[in-house]
N, C-alpha and C positions, 0 to 999 in steps of 0.2 A: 501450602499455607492454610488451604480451607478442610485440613484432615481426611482428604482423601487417600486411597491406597493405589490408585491405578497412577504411577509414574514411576520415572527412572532413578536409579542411584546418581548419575548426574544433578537430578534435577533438588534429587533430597539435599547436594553437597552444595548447591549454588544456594538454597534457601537456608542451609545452616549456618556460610557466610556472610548472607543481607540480615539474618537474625541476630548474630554476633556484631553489629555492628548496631543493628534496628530493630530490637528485640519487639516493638510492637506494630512491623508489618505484616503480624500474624493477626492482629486486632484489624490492621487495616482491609488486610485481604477479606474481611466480613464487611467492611463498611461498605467497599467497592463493590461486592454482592449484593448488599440492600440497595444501593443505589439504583444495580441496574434493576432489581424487581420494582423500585419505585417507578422508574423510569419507562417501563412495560405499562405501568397499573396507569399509569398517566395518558398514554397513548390510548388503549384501552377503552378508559373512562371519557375520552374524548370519541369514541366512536370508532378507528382503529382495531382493523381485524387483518392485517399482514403484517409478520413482521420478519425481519433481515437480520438473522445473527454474525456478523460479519467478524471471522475469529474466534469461534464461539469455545474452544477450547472443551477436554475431555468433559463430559456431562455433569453438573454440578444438580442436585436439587435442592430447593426449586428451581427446576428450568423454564428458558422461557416460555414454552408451550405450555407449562403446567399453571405458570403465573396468566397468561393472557387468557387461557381457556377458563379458567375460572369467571371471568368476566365476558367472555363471548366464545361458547363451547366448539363455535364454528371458525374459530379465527386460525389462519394457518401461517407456519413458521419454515424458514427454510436455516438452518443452521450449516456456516460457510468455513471450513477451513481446509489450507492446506499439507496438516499431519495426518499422514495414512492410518497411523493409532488412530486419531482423534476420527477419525470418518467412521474407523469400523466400532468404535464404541460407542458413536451418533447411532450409526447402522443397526445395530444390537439396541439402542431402545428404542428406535424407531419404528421400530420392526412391525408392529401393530399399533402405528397409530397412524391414520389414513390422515391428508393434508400437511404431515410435518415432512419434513423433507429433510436428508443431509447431502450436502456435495465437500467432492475435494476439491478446491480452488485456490486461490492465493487472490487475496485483496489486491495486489500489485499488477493485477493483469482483470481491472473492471470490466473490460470489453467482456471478453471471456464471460466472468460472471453473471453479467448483465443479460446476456445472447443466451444462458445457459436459462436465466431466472424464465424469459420472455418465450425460449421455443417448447420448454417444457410447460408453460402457462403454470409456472409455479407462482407468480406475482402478476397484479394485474398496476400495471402502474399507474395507470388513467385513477385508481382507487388510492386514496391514502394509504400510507405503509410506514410501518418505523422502521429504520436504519439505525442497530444498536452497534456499535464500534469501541469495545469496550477492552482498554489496556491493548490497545493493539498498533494505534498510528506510532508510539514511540519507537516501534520495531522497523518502521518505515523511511529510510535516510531521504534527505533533501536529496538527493539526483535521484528517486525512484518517486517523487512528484508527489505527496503525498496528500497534497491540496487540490492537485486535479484528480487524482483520486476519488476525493470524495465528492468535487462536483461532479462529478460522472452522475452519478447517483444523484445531487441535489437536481439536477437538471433534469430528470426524469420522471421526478416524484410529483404527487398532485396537492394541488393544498389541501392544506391538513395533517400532512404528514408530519412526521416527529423524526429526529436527528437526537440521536445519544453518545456523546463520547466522553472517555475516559483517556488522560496523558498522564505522563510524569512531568514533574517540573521541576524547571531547575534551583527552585527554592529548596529542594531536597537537600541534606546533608552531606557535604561534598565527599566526605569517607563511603555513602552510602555510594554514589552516583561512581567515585574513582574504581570503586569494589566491582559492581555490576556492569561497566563497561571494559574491566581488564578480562570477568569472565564469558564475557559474549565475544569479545574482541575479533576480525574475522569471522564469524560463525554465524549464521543466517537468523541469529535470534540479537545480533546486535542493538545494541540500546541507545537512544539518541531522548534528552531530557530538553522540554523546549519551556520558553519564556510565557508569561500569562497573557502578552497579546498576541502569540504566532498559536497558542493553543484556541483562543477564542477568533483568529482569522479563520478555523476552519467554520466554522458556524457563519462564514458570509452569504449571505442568500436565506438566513432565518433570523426567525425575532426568538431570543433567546428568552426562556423563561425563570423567571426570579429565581435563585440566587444567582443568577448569571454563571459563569464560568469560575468555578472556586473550590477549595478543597472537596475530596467526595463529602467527608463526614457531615460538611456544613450544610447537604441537601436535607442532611437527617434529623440534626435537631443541634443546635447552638451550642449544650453545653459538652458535646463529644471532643475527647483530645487531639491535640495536632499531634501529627505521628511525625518520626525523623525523613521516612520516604513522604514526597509530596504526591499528589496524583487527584489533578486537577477533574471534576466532573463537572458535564454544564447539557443539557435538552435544549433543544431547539424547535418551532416550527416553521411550517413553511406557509406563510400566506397568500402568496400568488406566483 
């Protein structure tokens, strides 16, 4: 969606079928990109030099190391997922840049994560850290917990920290929503569309910051279009 070339004939076949139906969540998958650099530059600008790409999916630029480091050249980044592609292409631009970090993990098993961030002193969590979770909880079924999940991680973090997510919602176009969960169906990239107050229950334990939890586009500027895919964005802090 964001004209890259590193992916699968599958994946080109499932985006030709959400386009055929959503021709402009080709516009969206940009907005959801600005979002998350806003969402970076926000933490940032507040002081914020760790941050947690959790799902960070094949490298996209600007990535977030390149967005935060503009703003604090010393800030470091651990980018988290559990595609073996997706590691060795973190891997490959990682390669030479000291403090960024990638692992293979799965969001679904926080311990892990957590234990992995802490004994490598990849994160210090006594220090502020953004938590960006970006298009990734709707892959997370209600029996794989996806609220404790994230309090794993809110409960760790120190004030000040910042909380970033991205969902689908079920305001989406139900042709869109019937389409994307026939082609995940079974398959570990399964797709689950939630309501605007089980998306904004995940933000419990922050004071979330204006526009609250609401389409991405609306973080960016008022007069951007609604797209037929919904996909809810909302920041967080944590104040004590």
């Amino acid at each position: 969606m964001l004209g890259g070339k590193d992916n699968y004939d599958v994946d080109r076949e499932v985006a030709h079928r959400m386009l055929a139906i959503a021709p402009d969540t080709k516009t969206l998958a940009w907005f959801i990109r600005k979002f998350l650099v806003k969402a970076i530059e926000m933490a940032a600008d507040a002081g914020v030099r760790q941050f947690v790409d959790l799902g960070s999916g094949i490298p996209t630029s600007p990535n977030v190391h390149e967005v935060a480091r503009k703003i604090h050249p010393e800030a470091r980044v651990v980018y988290i997922d559990n595609d073996p592609i997706v590691h060795a292409h973190c891997d490959a631009l990682l390669a030479h840049s000291p403090g960024v970090t990638a692992l293979k993990a799965d969001i679904r098993q926080p311990e892990d994560i957590i234990d992995r961030l802490k004994t490598g002193a990849l994160i210090d969590f006594d220090e502020p850290v953004a938590v960006l979770i970006i298009g990734v909880l709707h892959y997370v079924m209600d029996d794989e917990d996806p609220y404790g999940i994230v309090a794993k991680f809110r409960d760790l973090m120190a004030p000040g920290s910042y909380l970033a997510i991205t969902h689908g919602s079920n305001d989406t176009h139900p042709d869109f929503i019937t389409q994307s969960q026939d082609d995940t169906d079974k398959s570990p990239s399964q797709v689950i569309y939630r309501a605007h107050d089980q998306v904004e229950a995940f933000f419990d334990g922050f004071d979330l910051i204006d526009p609250g939890v609401v389409p991405a586009q609306e973080w960016l500027d008022d007069d951007l279009p609604a797209t037929r895919l919904v996909i809810y964005g909302g920041v967080g802090t944590k104040a004590s």
